[in-house]
N, C-alpha and C positions, 0 to 999 in steps of 0.2 A: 398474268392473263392478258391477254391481247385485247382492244377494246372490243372489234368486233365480235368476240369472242362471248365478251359479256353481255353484251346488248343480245347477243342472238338465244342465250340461255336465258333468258328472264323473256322474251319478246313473247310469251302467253301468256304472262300478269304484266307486261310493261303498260297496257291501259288503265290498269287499278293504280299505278303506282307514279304516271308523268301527270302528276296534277301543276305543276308549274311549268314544264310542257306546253299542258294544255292552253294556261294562260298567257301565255308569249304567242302561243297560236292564233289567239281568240285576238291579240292585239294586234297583228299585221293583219288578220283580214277585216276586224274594225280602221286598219289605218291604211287601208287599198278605197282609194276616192276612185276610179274607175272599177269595172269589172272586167280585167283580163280575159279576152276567151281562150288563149296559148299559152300556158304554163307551165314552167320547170320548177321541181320541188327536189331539193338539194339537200340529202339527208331527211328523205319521207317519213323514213319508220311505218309504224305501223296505220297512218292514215290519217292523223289529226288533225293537221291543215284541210286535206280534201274534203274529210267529214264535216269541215265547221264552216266550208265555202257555202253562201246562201245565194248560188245564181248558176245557170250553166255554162259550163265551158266548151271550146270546139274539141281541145286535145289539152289533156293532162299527162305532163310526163312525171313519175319518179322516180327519182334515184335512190338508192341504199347500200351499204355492202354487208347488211344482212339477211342472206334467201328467210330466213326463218320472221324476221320483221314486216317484208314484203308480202308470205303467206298470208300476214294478219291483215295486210291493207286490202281496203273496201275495191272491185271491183266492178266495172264498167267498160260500155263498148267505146268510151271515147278515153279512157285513162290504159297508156302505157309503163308498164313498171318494170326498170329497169335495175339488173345487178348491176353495180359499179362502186366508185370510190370518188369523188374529189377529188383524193390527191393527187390520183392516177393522171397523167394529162391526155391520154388517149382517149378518156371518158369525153374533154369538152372537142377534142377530133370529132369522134362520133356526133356532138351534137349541136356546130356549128353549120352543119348543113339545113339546119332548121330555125325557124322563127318564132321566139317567144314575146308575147306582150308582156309580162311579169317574169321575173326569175323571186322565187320564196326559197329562203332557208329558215327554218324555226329548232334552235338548240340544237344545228350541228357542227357551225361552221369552228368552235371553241379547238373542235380536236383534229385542225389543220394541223397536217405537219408542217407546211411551211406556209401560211398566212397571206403572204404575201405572192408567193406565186398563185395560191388557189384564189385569190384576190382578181391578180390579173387575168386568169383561164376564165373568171364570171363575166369581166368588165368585155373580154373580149368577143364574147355571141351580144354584143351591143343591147341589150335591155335592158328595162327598168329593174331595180333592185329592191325586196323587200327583206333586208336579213337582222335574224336575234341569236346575240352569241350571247355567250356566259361568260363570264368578267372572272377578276379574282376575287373578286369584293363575295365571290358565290361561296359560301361555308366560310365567311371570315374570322367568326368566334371560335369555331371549330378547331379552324387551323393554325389559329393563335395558342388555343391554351395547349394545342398538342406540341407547339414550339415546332412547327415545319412551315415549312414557302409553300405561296400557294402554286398550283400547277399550273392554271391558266392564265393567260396574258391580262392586264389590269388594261381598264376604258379606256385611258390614252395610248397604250400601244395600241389596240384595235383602232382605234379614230385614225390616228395619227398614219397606221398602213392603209388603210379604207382612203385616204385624201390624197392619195397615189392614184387610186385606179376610179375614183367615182363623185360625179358631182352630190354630193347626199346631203342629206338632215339625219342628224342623230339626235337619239335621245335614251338618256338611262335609266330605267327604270329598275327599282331594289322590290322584290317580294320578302315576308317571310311567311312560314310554314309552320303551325305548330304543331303539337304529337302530346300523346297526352302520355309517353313516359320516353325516355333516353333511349329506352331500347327498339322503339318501335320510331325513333328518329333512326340511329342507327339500321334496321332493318330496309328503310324508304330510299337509303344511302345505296343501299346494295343492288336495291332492283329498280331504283327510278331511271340508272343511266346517268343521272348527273356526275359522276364520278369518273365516268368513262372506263371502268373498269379496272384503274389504278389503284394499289394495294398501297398503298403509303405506309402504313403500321401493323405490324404483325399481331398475333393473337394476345400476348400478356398486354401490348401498348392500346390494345383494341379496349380487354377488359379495362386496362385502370383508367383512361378517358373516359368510359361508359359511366364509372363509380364515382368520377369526378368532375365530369362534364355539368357545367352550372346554370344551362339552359335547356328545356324541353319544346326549343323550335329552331330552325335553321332560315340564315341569312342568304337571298339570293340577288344578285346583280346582271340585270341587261341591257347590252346597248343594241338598240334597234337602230337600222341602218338605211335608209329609205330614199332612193333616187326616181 
């Protein structure tokens, strides 16, 4: 399954289910020392970030590549929400004609396909940057005892492409999550989106991690990226 795919089939309980979402949200707009009034929100989803801003804006844009995500997000006469993609480069065409005091990505920028170019498409509408991706360090035990590689790029590969395209301050922040059985971790797996909608392990490999699995919380890693 394609990611957008799965983000868009879950995107009417994906509010029950992005509680670490939420909190990488709650932490770049705690770590925004101005109040932007022109903002781009890069991988919006269904509204997290705009819901937890506590000031008004002049124009709010967001971006998604899922219409069903977007439906969810909170509307307004000064927020524009836009279908698109990141990776797309036509996307930052269209919106380099415009001026943002802030550029915000909260938990999407992980599932670049190429990183480093979606890197440079941000640096180049010249703003400040507030971005939280997800590390590999995110389901570490997880993906240890299932004996797989993690999917996403580990902290120093992110730092190290980010110190290409932007004067920043980084910082990594690790949550965990806990669940009060295996299968209700596993369940949060499926519809929180952290996973991006990659199947890694088929249904017998599903059950016998389930049965064997030695922890009932999940390990998350972020690097916050701040210009």
């Amino acid at each position: 399954m394609r990611i957008h795919e799965e983000f868009s089939r879950y995107a009417s309980v994906y509010g029950e289910s992005n509680l670490i979402q939420v909190k990488v949200a709650q932490k770049l707009i705690a770590n925004t020392l101005t109040k932007p009034k022109r903002i781009l929100d890069l991988g919006c989803g269904s509204g997290a970030l705009y819901s937890l801003m506590d000031w008004e804006c002049e124009r709010f844009v967001g971006v998604d590549f899922s219409q069903e995500m977007l439906n969810h997000h909170p509307k307004s006469s000064n927020l524009e929400l836009l279908l698109g993609d990141f990776n797309t480069p036509s996307l930052f065409k269209n919106l380099c004609s415009e001026t943002f005091e802030r550029i915000y990505s909260a938990s999407a920028l992980q599932w670049s396909e190429d990183l480093n170019a979606v890197f440079q498409a941000i640096s180049g509408l010249k703003s400040p940057v507030s971005l939280a991706i997800f590390t590999s360090g995110t389901f570490k035990t997880l993906y240890e005892t299932a004996g797989l590689l993690p999917i996403l790029k580990s902290s120093e590969e992110i730092t190290e492409i980010a110190n290409l395209h932007f004067n920043a301050e980084y910082e990594i922040v690790r949550y965990v999550l806990e669940f009060d059985s295996v299968r209700e971790m596993f369940r949060y797996i499926k519809r929180s989106g952290v996973s991006g909608g990659r199947r890694v392990l088929d249904f017998a490999q599903t059950k016998r991690l389930m049965e064997t699995y030695p922890l009932a919380y999940l390990e998350f890693e972020v690097v916050f990226i701040t210009s």
